[in-house]
C-alpha positions as CSV (number, residue, x, y, z in Angstrom):
1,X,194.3,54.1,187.5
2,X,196.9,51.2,187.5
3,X,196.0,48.0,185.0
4,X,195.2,45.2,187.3
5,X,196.7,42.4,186.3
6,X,195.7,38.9,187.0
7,X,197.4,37.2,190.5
8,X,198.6,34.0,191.0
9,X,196.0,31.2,191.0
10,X,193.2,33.2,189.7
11,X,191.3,32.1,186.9
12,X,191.2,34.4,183.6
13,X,187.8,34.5,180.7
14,X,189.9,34.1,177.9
15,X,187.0,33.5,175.4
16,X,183.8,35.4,176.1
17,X,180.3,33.9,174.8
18,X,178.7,36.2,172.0
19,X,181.8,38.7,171.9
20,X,182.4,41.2,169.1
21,X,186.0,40.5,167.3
22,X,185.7,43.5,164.8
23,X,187.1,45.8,167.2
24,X,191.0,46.2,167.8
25,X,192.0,45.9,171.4
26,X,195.1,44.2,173.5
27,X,195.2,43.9,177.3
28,X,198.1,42.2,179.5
29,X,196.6,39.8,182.0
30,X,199.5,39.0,183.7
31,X,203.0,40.7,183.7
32,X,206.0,39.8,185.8
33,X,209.9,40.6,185.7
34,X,209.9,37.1,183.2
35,X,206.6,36.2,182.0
36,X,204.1,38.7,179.9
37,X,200.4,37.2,178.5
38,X,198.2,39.1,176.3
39,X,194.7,38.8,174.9
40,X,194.7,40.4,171.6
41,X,191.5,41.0,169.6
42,X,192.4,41.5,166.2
43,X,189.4,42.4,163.3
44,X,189.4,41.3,160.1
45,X,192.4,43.3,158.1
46,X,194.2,44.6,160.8
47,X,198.1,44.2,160.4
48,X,200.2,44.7,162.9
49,X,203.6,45.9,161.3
50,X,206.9,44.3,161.2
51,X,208.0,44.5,164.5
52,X,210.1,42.2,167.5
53,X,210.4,41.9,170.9
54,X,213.4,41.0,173.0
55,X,212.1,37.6,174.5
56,X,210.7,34.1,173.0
57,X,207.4,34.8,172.0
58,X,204.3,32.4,171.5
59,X,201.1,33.8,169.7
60,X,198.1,30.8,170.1
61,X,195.2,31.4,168.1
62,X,191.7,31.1,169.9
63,X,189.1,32.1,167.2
64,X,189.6,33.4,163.9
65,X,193.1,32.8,161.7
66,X,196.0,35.0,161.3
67,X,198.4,35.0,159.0
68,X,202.3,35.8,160.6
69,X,204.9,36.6,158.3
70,X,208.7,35.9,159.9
71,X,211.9,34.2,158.6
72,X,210.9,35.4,154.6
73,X,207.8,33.1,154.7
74,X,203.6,33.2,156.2
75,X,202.1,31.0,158.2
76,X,198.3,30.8,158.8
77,X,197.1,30.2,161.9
78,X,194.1,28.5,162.7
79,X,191.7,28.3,166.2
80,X,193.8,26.0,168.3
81,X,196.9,26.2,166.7
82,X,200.4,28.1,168.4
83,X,203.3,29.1,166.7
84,X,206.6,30.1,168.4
85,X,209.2,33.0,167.8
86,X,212.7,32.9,169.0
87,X,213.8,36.0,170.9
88,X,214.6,39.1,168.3
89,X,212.7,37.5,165.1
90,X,211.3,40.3,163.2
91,X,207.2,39.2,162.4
92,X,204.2,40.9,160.9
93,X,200.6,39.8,161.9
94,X,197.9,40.1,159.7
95,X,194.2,39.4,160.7
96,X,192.7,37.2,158.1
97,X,189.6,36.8,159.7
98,X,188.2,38.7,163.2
99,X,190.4,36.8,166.0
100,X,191.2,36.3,169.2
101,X,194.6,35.1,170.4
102,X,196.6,35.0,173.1
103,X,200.2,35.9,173.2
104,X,203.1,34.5,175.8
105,X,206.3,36.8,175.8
106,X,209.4,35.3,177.9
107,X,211.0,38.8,179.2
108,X,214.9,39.2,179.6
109,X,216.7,41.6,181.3
């Protein structure tokens, strides 16, 4: 069965009342030939190794704070804050507490 991924002008439940954080899980909601969204739920400890993508990537933090190692230095981010990655940046993400964030990748051929 094919993910179904969200069309153009619907709405999308990005935070859900009462939801469990301490469980790992990622899921595209949208995904063109440009644009790729992702609600990540990321529990308390969980790293994600050092890794990069080809695009410009955005990682906004919803609930919870992660700390994001790239360019030889960590950043914590908090609910309501975004932090940007240019295309090809090596970064590691590291849950700090259980979190839910939402990441933009800008795709290139």
């Amino acid at each position: 069965m094919a993910l179904q991924h969200a069309s153009s002008g619907q709405a999308i439940t990005l935070v859900k009342s009462a939801e469990d954080l301490s469980q790992f899980a990622s899921i595209a909601l949208v995904k063109t030939e440009q644009l790729e969204l992702m609600r990540m739920v990321i529990p308390k400890g969980k790293v994600l190794p050092s890794h990069q993508v080809k695009g410009e990537v955005t990682l906004q933090c919803l609930q919870g704070e992660l700390a994001i190692t790239a360019h030889g230095r960590t950043t914590l981010l908090r609910a309501g804050e975004m932090l940007y990655l240019a295309a090809c940046t090596p970064h590691m993400v590291q849950a700090e507490q259980d979190t839910l964030a939402l990441k933009t990748i800008l795709l290139r051929d």
